[in-house]
Structures are given as C-alpha cells and as structure tokens.
N, C-alpha and C positions, 0 to 999 in steps of 0.2 A: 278240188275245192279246198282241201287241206293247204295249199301251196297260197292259195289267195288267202284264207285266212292268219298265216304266218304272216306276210307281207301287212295286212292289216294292223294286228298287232304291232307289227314292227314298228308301222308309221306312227299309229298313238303313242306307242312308249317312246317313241324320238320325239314328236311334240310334249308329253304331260312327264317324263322324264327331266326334261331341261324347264329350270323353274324360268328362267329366266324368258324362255318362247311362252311358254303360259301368261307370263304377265304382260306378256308385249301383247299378245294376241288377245287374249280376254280379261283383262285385269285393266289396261292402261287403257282399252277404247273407252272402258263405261266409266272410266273419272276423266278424261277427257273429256267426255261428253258430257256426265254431268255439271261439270266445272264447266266447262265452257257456255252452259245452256242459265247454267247458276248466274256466272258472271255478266251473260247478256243482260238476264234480269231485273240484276243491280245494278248494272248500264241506265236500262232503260226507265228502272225505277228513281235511279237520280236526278237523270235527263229530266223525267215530269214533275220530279218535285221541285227544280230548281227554277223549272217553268213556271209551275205555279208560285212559287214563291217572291220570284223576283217583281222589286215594283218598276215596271214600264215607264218610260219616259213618255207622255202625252200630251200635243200642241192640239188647242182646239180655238178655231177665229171665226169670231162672230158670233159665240153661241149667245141664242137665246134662252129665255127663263125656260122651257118646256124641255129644252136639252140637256141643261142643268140638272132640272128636278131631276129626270129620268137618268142620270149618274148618278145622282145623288143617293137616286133609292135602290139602286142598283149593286151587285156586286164588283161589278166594274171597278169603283171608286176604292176599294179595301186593297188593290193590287196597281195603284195606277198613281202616279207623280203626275197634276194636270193642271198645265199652264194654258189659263183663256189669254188671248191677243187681242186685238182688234185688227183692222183692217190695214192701218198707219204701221203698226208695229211688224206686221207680219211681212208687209210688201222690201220693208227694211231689212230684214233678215231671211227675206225666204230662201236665198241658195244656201246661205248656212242651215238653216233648219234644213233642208233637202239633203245637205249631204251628211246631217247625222244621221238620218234615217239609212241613206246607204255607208258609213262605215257602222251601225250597229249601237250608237252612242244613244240615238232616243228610236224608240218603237213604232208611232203613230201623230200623222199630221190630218187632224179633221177639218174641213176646210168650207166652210157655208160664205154662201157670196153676200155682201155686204145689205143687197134689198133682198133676201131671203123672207121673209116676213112680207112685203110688201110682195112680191109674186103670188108668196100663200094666200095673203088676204082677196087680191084680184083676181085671181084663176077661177075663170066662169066655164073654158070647154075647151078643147083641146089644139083650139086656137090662139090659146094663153098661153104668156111662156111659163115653165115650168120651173119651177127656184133648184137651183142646184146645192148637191152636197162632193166634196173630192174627197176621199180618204184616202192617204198615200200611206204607203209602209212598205217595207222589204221582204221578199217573197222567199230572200236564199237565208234570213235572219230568224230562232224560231221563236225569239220571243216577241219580234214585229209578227211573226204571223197569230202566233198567239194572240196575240191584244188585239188584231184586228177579227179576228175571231169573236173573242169575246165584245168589241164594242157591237161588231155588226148583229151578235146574236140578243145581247141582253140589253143596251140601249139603244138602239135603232128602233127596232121593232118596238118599243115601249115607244119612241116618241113618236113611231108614224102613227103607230094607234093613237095616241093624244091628240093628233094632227085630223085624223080622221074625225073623231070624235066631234072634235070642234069642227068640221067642214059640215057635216050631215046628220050630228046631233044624235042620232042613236045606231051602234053597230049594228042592230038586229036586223037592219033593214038589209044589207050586205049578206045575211046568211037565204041562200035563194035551195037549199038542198041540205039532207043530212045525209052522208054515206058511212055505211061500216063494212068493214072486210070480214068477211067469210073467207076464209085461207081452208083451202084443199089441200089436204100434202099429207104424205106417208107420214109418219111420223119418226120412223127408222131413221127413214132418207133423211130426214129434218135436222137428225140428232147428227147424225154421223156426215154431214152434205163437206163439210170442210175437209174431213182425213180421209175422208173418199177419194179427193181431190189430191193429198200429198201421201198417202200410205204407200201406192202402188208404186210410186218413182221409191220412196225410202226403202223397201224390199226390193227393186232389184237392184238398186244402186248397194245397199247394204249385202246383199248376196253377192252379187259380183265380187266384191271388197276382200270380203270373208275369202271366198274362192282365189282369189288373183292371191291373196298374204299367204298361203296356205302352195296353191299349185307350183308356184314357178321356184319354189326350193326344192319343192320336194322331183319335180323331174329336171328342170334345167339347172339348178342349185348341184343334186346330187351327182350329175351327170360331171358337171364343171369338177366338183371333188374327185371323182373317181370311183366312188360307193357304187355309183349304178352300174358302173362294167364287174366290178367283182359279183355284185348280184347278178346280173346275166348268168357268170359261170357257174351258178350254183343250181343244185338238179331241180330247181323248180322251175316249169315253165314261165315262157315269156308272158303269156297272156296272163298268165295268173298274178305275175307279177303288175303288168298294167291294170287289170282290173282291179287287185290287191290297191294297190295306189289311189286309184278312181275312186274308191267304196270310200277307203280312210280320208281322202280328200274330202269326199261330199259330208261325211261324219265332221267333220273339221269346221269348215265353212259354213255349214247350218250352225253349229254352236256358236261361228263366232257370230253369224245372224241373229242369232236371240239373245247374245250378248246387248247387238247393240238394237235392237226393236224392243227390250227389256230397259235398258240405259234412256233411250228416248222417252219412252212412258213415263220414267221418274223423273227426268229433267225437263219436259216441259211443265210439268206442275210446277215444278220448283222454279223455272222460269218466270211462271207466270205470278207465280205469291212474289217472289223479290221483286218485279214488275209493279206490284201492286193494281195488277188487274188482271180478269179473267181473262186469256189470249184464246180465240177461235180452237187454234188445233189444241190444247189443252181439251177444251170443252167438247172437240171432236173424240179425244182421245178415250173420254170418260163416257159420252154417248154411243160408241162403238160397242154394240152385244152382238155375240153370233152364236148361233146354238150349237148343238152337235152336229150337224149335218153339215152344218158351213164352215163349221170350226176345222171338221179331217177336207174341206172342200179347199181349204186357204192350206191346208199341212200337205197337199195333195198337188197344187200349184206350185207350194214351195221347195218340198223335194223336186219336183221336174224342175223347175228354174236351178237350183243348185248343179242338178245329172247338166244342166245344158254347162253352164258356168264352165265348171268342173271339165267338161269334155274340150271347149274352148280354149281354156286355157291350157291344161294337157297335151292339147294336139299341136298348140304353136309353142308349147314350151319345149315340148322334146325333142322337136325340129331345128332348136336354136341350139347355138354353140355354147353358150352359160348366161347367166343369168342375165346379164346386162343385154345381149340382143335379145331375149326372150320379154323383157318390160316394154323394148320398143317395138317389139309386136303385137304387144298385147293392148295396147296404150290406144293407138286408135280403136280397138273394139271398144272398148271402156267406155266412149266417147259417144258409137252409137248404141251402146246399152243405157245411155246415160239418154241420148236424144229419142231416142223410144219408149221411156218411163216418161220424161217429159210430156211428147206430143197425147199423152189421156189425162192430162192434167187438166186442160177444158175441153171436154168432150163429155158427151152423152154414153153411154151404152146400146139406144135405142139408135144411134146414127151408125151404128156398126155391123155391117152383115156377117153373117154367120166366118164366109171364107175368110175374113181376116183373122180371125182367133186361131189360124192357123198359122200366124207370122208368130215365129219366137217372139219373144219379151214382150212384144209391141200387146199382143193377141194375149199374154199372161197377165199384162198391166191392168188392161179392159177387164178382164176377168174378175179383178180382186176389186178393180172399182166398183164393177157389179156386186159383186159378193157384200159390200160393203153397204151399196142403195138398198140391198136385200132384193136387187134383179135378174140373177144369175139364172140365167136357164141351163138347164140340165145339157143340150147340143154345142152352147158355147162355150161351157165348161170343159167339156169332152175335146171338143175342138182347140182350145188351149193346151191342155196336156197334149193330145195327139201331134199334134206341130212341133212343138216343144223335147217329146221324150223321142222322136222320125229323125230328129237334125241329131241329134245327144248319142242314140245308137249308130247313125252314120261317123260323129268323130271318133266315136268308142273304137269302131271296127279300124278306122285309121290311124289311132292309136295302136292297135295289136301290132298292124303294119308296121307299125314304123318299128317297134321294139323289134321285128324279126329282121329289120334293115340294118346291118350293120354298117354302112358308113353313116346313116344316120346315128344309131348308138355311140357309136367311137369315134366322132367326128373327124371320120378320115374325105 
C-alpha cells in the first residue's frame, strides 16, 4: 500500500508541480468556457438587437382602409419602411420586387388580390370564393423572417378580427366553450425538465475529457519518455504502480470534471444576461436542487464513471507504443461515449428496464437523468454502478497484466 501511495503522490506532484499543466488542465478550460459561453451571448445578444432594430423594407398592394388602420395601431409600423402599390404598379415591377426579397434588399411582399373587398362582401357559404392574401418573404433571410413574424402576429390577426366583426356583428357569439388547464406535474421535474435533458451527456462527455487529458501522458506519454521503465526497476511493485497511477488519475480527471461542470454553471448565466434573455438551460441550471441523498447518489455515479474512464483509457494507453497511437485508439471510444450520453437525451426513465442500467455510460446517463426528474429508484441506481464499477475492475486487472508484460512495457 505504501508503494501505491508513493506513486500517487508522484503523479500529483508531476501534475500541480508543473504550473504550466495546471493551467492547461484547470485554469484554461474554465476561461475558455466562460469566454466562449460570454461571447455566444453577446453574439446572440447583438444578433436580436439588430433585429429588432432594423426597419424592414415592406410592399403591401391593394391594401384596404381596415389594413391600414391595423398597422397603423400596430407595433408593426415603428419597425417597418411601407410602400402601398396598387395593382398597375405592382404587376410592373413584380420580379424586381421578388428578387429583393430573395437577395435580402426588402423583407416582405403583402399581396391582397385586387376584388379582395368584393369577395368579403359576397361570401355567403363555402361555395363563395374566398378573397385571397400572399405574403412572400425569405425564409434563409432573418429579418424577412422577422417581419413576417411580426406582420402575421400583430396585424393579421387584428385585421381578421375586424373582418369578422364586421361579417357577424358580435365575437361572442364565436365563443361556444371556456377551457382552462389544470397542469399536473412534479414540480421538481418541471424546474429541472431541460438539464435533465443535457446534464447527463455534459458529465460524461466532460468526464471522459478530464480522464483522456490526464491518462494517455501519464501511461503512454511516460512510457514514450522512458520514466516508466526506470520505474518498473524500482522495488516497488507493478501492481502498485498501476493502481498508484489509476487512483491519481481518477483524483485528476474528477477535478478537472468540476472544473468544467463549475465553469458551465457560471457561463450559462452569463450567457444568458449578455443574451438578454433568460435561456432554458440556465433556468434549468438554477431549478436543479438535490438533497443529500441524491447529492453522494450523482458523487457515487460520478466516481464510477471516472474508475470506468480511467480504466479505459489506461488499458489502451499502455498497450500503445506513445502517445500518438494511443489517441487513435482512444478516439473512436470517445465517439461511443459521446453517442451513448446522447441517445437519453430524449428519453424517459420510465421506458428503461431495469437490465439496461447495467450498460456502462449508457445505464450511468439514465441514472443521473433520473436523479435529476427526482425518479431514481434505489435498483437502478445500483444497477448503474454495478455495471459500470464490473467493466472498470475487469480493465483494472488487465492493466496489472499488462505492466507484468514486458514486451508490452518496453515495446519490444
């Protein structure tokens, strides 16, 4: 035991030793991240203000007085440059108009058919023709889609009600039922339903990360230098040395874990204020409580998930010749660690039988989504770990192997 605890130490004082790995490893992810999470913000915070701000080029032909009025009274009109035509004028120009619309040059073409009025007034039953309206605007453009946004939401609707009004004389008669919702729901679930959704991919993607920056120097790195065979000859056992390794790994790769699940917390707020709106997983972020029970329940998933990481990459790092074949073996796992956090991204907990919680990551994801609904049963909890820490002691043991294999150690 004495011999693994050397080794341990060894490995932190070679990571928090060298300032310069400390900042790569947990200094430089959390301002990346912040920064990067900052700068979306203010991305997206510019993006909407310049949306909103900008006034929309608008052709509108044939409007009548009722259409008028309802831009008029409208917010529409405070954001909007708007050219009436007539019929004559439009026919004249309409592939020009049509192609400002598609390079970007005007936002929206409203388009009411010349006996538009004369339909409305004659429509008796649904044997009448029905007066048309075309709104054209560009769907790849966003302040065409904007403007058509907003005409369909704040003037439309004002004018068909006008429209109605004057066919049938009083709305009320149109109201045939009053409904209100009554919403059932946890209310846990309710708060936390969005980072329920991304927490469990962001842990083990972010576990993994930690683990892979951390493993394949410290076995296939050291291996490549030549440190690891002088350590071989020294009287402390192999095993102790691979476990030695293994502990200080997982000690590593959990920190850099709460590096960056600590980093994500502050940067999606900040996110979302430079945003200038509240964004979902923020509000998830802040809605997530777990008590003590659930709190060592997720500290309990997360140590297993690290033992597995850890063993993982371990077991194909010190099989590799140096560092560089050890990445390209590692790389496709990463890939299905990454597509197994994904696939409980839409998913229930309650569509999951027990024996799945028994697939690594896949059966850990589930788990912490549960944890999160606050549905977690005590067997599938169990069954997550057991899966998880069964695979982690089988590479462990093939880890020992392999350090007592010498042409594996000494890549003879």
């Amino acid at each position: 035991m004495s011999g693994m605890s050397i080794i341990i130490k060894k490995e932190l004082k070679r990571v928090f030793g060298d300032k310069k790995l400390v900042f790569s490893m947990f200094i430089l992810p959390a301002i990346i991240m912040i920064v990067l999470y900052g700068l979306m913000g203010f991305m997206m915070g510019a993006m909407n203000s310049d949306i909103e701000e900008h006034i929309n080029k608008v052709y509108i032909v044939n409007a009548d007085e009722k259409l008028k009025n309802a831009i008029t009274a409208s917010d529409f009109v405070k954001t909007s440059d708007i050219t009436y035509l007539n019929e004559a004028d439009y026919r004249k120009d309409e592939q020009k108009l049509r192609d400002e619309i598609l390079n970007g040059d005007s936002q929206l073409i409203v388009y009411m058919e010349e006996d538009f009025g004369t339909k409305f007034a004659n429509y008796t039953d649904k044997n009448s023709p029905v007066p048309q309206m075309k709104v054209s605007y560009n769907t790849t453009e966003n302040y065409s889609n904007n403007t058509y946004g907003m005409f369909t939401s704040k003037v439309l609707e004002v004018y068909r009600t006008d429209l109605l009004k004057e066919r049938i004389g009083s709305l009320e008669m149109l109201n045939v039922f009053e409904m209100k919702d009554d919403i059932i729901e946890k209310e846990e679930k309710a708060k936390s339903r969005f980072i329920s959704m991304m927490l469990p991919y962001m842990i083990v993607i972010m576990l993994f990360a930690g683990a892979m920056g951390v493993g394949v120097d410290a076995m296939a790195g050291e291996k490549e230098r030549g440190t690891l065979a002088s350590m071989l000859l020294s009287p402390i056992k192999r095993t102790s040395i691979a476990g030695g390794k293994i502990v200080a790994m997982m000690i590593l790769s959990g920190l850099s874990a709460v590096v960056y699940v600590v980093s994500m917390m502050i940067a999606m707020p900040v996110m979302s204020t430079l945003g200038g709106s509240q964004t979902e997983l923020s509000e998830g972020l802040g809605g997530l409580s777990l008590d003590a029970v659930q709190g060592l329940q997720l500290g309990a998933i997360m140590i297993a998930l690290v033992f597995l990481f850890v063993s993982i990459i371990s077991f194909l790092a010190i099989r590799a010749k140096d560092t560089k074949a050890a990445s390209s073996m590692i790389s496709p796992v990463y890939i299905v660690v990454m597509v197994a956090g994904m696939l409980t991204m839409f998913m229930s907990g309650k569509d999951v039988p027990v024996y799945r919680y028994f697939i690594p990551v896949y059966g850990n994801a589930v788990a912490i989504k549960d944890l999160c609904n606050g549905e977690l049963l005590a067997a599938n909890f169990l069954a997550s770990l057991a899966g998880t820490v069964i695979v982690a002691i089988i590479l462990t043991l093939g880890i020992a192997k392999s350090f007592d294999d010498e042409k594996i150690m000494f890549n003879a």
